[in-house]
C-alpha positions, 0 to 999 in steps of 0.5 A: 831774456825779457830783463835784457831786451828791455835794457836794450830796447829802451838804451839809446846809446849804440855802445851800450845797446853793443855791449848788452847784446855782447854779455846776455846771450852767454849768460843766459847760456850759461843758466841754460846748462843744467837743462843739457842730458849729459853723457858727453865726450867733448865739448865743441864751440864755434866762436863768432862774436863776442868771445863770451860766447864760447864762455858756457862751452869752457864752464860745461867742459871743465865741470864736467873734465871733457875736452873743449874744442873751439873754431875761431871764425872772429879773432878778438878783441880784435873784431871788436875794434872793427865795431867799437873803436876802443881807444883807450889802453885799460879798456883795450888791455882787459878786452885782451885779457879776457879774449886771451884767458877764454882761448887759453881755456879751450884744450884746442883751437881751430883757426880758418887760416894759417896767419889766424893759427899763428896768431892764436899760437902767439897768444896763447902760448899753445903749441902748433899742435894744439891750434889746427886750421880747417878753412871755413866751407861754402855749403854746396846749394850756393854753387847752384844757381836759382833762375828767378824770373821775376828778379831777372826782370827786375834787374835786367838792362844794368851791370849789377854789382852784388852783395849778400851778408852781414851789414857790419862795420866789418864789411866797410859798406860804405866804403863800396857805396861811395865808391858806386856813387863815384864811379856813376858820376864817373860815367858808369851810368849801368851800374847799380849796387845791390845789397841783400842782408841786414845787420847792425850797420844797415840803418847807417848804410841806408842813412849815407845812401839817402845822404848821397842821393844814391837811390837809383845807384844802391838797392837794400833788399832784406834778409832772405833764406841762404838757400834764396841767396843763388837768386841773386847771387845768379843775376849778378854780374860781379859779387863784392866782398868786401872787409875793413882796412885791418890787418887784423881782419885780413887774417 
């Protein structure tokens, strides 16, 4: 709401703007319940990040005693480690515990793989039964690819290394951009790296970019529609996926 936004706005402090991000949407969410028709049998929530978004779907299913689904796509407090380093062991302990007590709460868990699903058993203390892994889907329009001819122009002549999502810490982009300033002073005059997306790590990336004088190396290109993303995902000539070096993410 605009009592947050303007928090956010006027806070300078990456940590704290995080934070603020973090806990307005589920609170807002949360008020926002009464507007519902009712007349539900269950409750489903998928869980990106932070965990408290999943926190209005618990306090709507147990009002109302239905049932509350949750997909983990993010594992927490995890994730939030790949964003903020967290070191200190009272603030790490109540991450957990907060991240636990919303998992515990949720009547099912669905994990994207089977480490993901062992985790949250362990965590939780649920039984297999109650944690099920449904791997996570590929709508069908990114496997048809859209012939754009004037980005086919604007990258022909080069071996284009592409990249299309979220820009997180997550993804260690920075990691891949100094490996194409490497691998161009290496000799691999061709290659130029092209990352389409935004996200919170976008203004650190072009920042490094700039640093490296990596400009005839990196391209940013900005968000576009998913069903955009076949125009440049078609004129590549590798994708990259990329994650940071954590076991954790791994899963």
């Amino acid at each position: 709401d605009e009592h947050f936004a303007a928090i956010y706005h006027n806070c300078g402090n990456t940590a704290v703007r995080i934070f603020l991000n973090y806990v307005s949407w589920p609170w807002n969410a949360r008020w926002a319940l009464s507007r519902l028709p009712g007349g539900y049998d269950a409750v489903f929530c998928f869980n990106t990040s932070p965990v408290l978004m999943c926190w209005p779907a618990v306090v709507y299913a147990e009002k109302h005693h239905i049932p509350c689904v949750n997909y983990v796509l993010d594992i927490w407090p995890e994730n939030l480690y790949s964003v903020l380093p967290v070191k200190n062991a009272f603030l790490r302990a109540v991450a957990r515990g907060v991240s636990d007590w919303h998992y515990r709460r949720c009547d099912r868990l669905i994990a994207m793989s089977e480490s993901l699903r062992r985790r949250l058993c362990r965590r939780t203390g649920k039984p297999e039964t109650a944690v099920a892994v449904i791997p996570q889907h590929c709508e069908d329009f990114y496997a048809r690819p859209i012939h754009d001819k004037d980005l086919a122009a604007r990258f022909a002549g080069r071996f284009n290394l592409v990249f299309t999502g979220n820009f997180s810490p997550a993804q260690s982009l920075e990691t891949v951009i100094k490996a194409a300033v490497k691998a161009r002073a290496a000799g691999a005059e061709a290659l130029r790296l092209v990352l389409v997306g935004d996200g919170m790590s976008a203004d650190a990336l072009k920042a490094l970019a700039r640093e490296l004088n990596a400009g005839d190396t990196v391209e940013f290109w900005p968000s576009v529609p998913p069903e955009r993303v076949p125009a440049y995902t078609a004129l590549a000539d590798a994708l990259v996926a990329s994650l940071s070096d954590t076991e954790d993410l791994g899963m």
